[in-house]
C-alpha positions as a Markdown table, in Angstrom:
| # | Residue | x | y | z |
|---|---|---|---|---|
| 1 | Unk | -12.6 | -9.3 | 47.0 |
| 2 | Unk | -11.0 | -12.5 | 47.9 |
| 3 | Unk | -10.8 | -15.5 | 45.5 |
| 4 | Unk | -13.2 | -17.4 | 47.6 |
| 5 | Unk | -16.0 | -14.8 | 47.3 |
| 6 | Unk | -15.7 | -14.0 | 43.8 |
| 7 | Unk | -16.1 | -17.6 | 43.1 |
| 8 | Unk | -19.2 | -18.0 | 45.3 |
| 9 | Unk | -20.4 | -14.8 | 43.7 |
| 10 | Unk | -20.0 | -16.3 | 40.0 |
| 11 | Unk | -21.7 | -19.4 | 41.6 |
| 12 | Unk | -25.0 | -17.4 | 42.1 |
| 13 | Unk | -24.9 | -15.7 | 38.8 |
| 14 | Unk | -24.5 | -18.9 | 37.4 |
| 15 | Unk | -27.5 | -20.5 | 39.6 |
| 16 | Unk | -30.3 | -18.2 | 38.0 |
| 17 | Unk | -33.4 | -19.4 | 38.8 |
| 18 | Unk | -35.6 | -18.6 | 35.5 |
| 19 | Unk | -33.5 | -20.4 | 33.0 |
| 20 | Unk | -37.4 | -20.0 | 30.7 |
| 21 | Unk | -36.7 | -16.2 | 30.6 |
| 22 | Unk | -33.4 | -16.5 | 28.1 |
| 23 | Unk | -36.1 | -17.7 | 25.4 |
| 24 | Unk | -38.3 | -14.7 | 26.2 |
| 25 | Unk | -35.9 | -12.1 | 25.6 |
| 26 | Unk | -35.5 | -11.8 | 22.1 |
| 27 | Unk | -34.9 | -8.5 | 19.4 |
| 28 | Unk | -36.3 | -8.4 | 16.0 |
| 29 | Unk | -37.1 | -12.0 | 15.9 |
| 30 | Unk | -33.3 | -13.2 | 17.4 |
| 31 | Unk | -33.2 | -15.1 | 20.5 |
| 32 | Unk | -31.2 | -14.1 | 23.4 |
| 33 | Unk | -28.0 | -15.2 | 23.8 |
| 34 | Unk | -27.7 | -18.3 | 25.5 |
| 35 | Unk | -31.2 | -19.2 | 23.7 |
| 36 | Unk | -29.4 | -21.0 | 21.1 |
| 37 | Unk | -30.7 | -24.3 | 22.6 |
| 38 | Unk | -34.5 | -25.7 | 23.0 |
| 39 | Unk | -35.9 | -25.1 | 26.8 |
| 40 | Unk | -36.6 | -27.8 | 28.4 |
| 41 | Unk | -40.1 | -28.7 | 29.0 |
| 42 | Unk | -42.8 | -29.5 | 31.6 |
| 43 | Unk | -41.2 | -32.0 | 33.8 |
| 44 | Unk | -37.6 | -31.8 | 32.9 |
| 45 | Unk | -37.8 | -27.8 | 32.8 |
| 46 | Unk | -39.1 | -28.2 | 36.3 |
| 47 | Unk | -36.3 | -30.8 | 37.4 |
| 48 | Unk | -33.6 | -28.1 | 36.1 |
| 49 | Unk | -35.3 | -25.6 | 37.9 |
| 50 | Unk | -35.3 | -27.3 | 40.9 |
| 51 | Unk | -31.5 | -28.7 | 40.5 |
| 52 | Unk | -30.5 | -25.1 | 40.1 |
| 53 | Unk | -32.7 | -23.8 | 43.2 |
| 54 | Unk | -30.8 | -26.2 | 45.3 |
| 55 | Unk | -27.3 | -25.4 | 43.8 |
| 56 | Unk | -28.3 | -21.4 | 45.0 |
| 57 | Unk | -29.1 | -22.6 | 48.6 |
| 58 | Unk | -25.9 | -24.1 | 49.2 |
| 59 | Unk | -24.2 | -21.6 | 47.8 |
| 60 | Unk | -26.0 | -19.0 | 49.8 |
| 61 | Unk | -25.1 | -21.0 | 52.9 |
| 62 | Unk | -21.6 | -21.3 | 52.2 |
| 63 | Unk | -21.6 | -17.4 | 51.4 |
| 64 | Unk | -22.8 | -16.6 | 54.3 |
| 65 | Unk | -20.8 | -19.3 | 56.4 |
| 66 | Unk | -17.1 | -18.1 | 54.9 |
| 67 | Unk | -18.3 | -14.3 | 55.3 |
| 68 | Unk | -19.9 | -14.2 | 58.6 |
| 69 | Unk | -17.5 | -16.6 | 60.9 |
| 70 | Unk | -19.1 | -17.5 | 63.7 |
| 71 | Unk | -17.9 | -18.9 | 66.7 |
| 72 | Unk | -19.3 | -22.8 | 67.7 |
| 73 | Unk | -21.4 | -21.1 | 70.2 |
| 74 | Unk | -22.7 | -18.6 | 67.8 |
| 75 | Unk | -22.9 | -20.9 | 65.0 |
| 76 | Unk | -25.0 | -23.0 | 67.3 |
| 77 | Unk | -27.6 | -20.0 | 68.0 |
| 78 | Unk | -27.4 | -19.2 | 64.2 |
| 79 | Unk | -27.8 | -21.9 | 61.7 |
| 80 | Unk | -31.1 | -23.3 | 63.0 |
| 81 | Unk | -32.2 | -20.3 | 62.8 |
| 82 | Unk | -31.0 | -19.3 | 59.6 |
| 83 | Unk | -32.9 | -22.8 | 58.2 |
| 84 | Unk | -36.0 | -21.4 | 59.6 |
| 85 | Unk | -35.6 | -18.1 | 57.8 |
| 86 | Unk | -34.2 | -19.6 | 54.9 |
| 87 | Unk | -37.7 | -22.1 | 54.8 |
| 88 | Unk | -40.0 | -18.9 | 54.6 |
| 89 | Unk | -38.0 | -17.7 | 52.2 |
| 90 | Unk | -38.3 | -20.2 | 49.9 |
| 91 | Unk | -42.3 | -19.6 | 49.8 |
| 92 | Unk | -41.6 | -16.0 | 49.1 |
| 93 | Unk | -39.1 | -17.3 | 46.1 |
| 94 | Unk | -41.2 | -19.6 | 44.9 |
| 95 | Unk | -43.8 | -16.9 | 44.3 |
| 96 | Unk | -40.9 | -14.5 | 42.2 |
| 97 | Unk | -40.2 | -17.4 | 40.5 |
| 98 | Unk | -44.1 | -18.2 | 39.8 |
| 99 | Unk | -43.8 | -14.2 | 38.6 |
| 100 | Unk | -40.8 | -14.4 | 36.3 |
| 101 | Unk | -42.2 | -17.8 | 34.3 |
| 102 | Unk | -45.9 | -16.3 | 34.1 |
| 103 | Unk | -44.2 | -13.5 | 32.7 |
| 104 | Unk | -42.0 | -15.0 | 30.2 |
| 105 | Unk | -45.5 | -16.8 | 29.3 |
| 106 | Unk | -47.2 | -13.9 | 28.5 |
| 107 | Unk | -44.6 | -11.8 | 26.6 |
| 108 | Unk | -44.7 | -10.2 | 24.4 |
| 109 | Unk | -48.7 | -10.2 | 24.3 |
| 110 | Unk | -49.2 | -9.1 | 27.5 |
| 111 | Unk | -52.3 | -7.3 | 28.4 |
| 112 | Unk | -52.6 | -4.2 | 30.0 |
| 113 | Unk | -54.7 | -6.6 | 33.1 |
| 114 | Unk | -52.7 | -9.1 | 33.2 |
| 115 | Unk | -49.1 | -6.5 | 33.6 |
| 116 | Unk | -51.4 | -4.9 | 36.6 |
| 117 | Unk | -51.9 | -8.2 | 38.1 |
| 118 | Unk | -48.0 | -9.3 | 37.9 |
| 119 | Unk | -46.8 | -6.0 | 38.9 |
| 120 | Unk | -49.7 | -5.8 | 42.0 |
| 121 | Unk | -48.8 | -9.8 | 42.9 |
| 122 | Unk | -44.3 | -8.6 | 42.7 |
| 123 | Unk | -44.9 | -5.9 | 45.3 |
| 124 | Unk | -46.9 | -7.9 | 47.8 |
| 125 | Unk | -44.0 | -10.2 | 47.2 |
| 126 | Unk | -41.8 | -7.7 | 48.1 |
| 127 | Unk | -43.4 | -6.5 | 51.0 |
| 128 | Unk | -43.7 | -10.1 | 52.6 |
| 129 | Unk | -40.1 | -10.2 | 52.0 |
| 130 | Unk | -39.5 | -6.9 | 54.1 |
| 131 | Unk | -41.4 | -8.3 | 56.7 |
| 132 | Unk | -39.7 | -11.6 | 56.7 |
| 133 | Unk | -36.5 | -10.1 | 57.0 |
| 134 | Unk | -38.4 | -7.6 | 59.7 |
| 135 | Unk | -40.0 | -10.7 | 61.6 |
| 136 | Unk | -36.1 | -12.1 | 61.9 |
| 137 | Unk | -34.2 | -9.1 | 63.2 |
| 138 | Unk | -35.0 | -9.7 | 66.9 |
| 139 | Unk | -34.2 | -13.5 | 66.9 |
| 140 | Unk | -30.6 | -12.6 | 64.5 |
| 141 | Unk | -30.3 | -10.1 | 67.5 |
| 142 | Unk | -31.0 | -12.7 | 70.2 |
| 143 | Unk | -28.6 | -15.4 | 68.5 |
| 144 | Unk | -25.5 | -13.0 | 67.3 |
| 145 | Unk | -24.1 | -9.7 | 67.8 |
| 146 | Unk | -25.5 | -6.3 | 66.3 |
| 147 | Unk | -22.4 | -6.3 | 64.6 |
| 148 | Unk | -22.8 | -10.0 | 63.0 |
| 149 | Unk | -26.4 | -9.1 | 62.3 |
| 150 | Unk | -25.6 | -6.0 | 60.8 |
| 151 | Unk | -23.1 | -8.1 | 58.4 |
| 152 | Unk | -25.8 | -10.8 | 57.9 |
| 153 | Unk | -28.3 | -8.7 | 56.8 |
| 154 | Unk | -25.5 | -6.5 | 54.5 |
| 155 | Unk | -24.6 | -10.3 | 52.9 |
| 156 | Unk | -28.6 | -11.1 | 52.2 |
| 157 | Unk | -28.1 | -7.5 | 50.6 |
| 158 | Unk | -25.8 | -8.5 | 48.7 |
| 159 | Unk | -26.5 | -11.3 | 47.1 |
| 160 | Unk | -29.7 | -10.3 | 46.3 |
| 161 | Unk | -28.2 | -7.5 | 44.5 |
| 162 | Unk | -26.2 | -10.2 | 42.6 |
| 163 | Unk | -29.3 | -12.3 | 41.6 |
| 164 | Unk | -31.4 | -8.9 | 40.4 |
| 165 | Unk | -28.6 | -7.9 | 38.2 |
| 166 | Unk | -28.7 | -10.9 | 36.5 |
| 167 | Unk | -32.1 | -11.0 | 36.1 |
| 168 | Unk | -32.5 | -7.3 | 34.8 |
| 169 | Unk | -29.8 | -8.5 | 32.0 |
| 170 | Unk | -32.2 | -11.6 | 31.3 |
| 171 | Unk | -35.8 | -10.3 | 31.5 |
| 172 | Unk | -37.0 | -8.5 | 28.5 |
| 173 | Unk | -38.7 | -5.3 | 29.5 |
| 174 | Unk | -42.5 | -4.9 | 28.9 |
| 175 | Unk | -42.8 | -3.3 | 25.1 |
| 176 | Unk | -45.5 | -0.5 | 25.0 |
């Protein structure tokens, strides 16, 4: 892997957008680590949040812009296109990232109810984001060759693979 994409790679881990969980995930009373430090709170938790949110996006872009290289014309096709996708994206994030903090609220008391409610609300997350990605196949097809597409849709792969291993090292797992 080249310099460049290991460096945009790091740049996503580093962009995690729950920094609340760290706090969550504790063992025998210690705090995680990287929970050394008070979480911010309320509105200053919610400006962080949204500094790092913003920090991933353009990451993501350039990612996909150094990986995919497109030709003017097909850069022209692509990129408002890509905004478009990116935008209903965003809702779907917003709603993992609702998720992850109601979860870091609620644990470790969480109730049997409220873990079927999170659980119930992540997969219809999921799904909508299957049928986002679904809903953009024949435009990506329309704008870029199957062969870019193909690649485009291995790099969303990707660095959503990045960003859940992250998370899996960050978010505690539901005691029984």
């Amino acid at each position: 892997m080249s310099a460049t994409r290991t460096a945009l790679l790091v740049s996503f881990l580093i962009a995690l957008p729950a920094p609340s969980l760290h706090a969550a995930d504790t063992k025998h009373g210690q705090p995680a680590a990287g929970a050394r430090h008070a979480q911010p709170s309320g509105t200053a938790q919610q400006a962080e949040l949204d500094i790092l949110r913003d920090t991933l996006r353009a990451n993501k872009r350039a990612f996909v812009a150094v990986n995919l290289k497109l030709t003017d014309e097909e850069a022209g096709r692509f990129w408002p296109l890509y905004d478009r996708y990116e935008g209903e994206q965003r809702a779907i994030n917003d709603r993992f990232v609702k998720l992850l903090d109601e979860y870091s609220n609620s644990f470790p008391n969480l109730s049997d109810d409220r873990a079927s409610a999170l659980i119930t609300d992540y997969l219809a997350a999921e799904t909508d984001r299957a049928q986002l990605r679904q809903k953009y196949l024949p435009e990506f097809s329309k704008a870029l060759p199957g062969r870019k597409v193909a690649r485009f849709y291995q790099l969303e792969n990707k660095i959503e693979a990045v960003l859940r291993y992250d998370l899996a090292a960050h978010v505690p797992v539901v005691e029984q």
